[in-house]
C-alpha positions in Angstrom: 89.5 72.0 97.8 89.3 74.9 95.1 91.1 77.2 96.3 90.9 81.1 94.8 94.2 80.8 92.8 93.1 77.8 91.3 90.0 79.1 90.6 91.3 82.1 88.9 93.8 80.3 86.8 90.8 77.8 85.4 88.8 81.2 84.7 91.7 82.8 82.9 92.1 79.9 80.7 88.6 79.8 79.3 87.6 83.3 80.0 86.0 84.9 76.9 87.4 88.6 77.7 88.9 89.9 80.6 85.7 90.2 83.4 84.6 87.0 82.2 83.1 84.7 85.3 79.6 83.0 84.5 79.8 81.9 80.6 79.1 78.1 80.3 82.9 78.0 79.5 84.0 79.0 82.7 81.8 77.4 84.4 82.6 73.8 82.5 86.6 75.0 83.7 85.5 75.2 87.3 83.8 72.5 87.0 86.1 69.9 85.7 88.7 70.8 87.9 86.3 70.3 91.3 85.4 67.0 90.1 88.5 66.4 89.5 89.3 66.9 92.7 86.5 65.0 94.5 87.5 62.4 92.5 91.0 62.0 93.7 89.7 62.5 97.6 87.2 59.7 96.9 89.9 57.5 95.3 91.5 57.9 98.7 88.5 57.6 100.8 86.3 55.1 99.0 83.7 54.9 101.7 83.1 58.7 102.0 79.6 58.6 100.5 78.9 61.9 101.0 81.2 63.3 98.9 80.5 60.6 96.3 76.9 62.4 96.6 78.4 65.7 95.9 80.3 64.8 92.9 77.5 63.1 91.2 75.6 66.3 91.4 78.8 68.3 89.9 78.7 65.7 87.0 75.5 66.4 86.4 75.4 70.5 86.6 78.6 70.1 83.9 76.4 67.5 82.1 73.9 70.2 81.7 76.4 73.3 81.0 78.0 71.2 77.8 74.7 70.4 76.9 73.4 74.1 76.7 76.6 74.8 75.4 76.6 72.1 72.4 73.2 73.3 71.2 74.5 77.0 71.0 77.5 76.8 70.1 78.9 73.3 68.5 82.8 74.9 67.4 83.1 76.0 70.4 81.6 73.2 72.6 84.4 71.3 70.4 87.4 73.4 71.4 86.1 73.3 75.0 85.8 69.5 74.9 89.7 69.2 73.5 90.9 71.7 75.3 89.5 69.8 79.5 90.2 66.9 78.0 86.8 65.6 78.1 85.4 62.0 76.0 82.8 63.3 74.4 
């Protein structure tokens, strides 16, 4: 689970000034690290289909984000991908 400290670190590492909550950075951060996450719960619980659900939807909402994101702003779509780590 996400908790707020977490939450607030990821948002101070891609914030874009210092109020910074909703750009598609951000939002790719938070992202990331729920799936993350998930993923490591569902590696433990492999029949838990529910949350296998759950992070297929979060795939696809960051799917979409990077996507916007990409046709905006392709240098810093790049930094973002380097910087989570991402194989795109």
């Amino acid at each position: 689970m996400l908790t707020k400290r977490k939450k607030a670190n990821e948002i101070s590492k891609a914030a874009r000034h210092d109020n910074d909550t909703g750009s598609p950075e951000v939002q790719v951060a938070i992202l990331t690290r729920r799936i993350e996450e998930l993923s490591a719960h569902l590696s433990k619980n492999n029949k838990d289909k529910h949350s296998r659900r759950g992070l297929l939807g979060l795939v696809a909402d960051r799917r979409r984000h990077l996507k916007y994101l990409e046709e905006t702003n392709k240098r810093l779509y790049g930094s973002l991908v380097k910087k989570l780590g991402l194989k795109k």
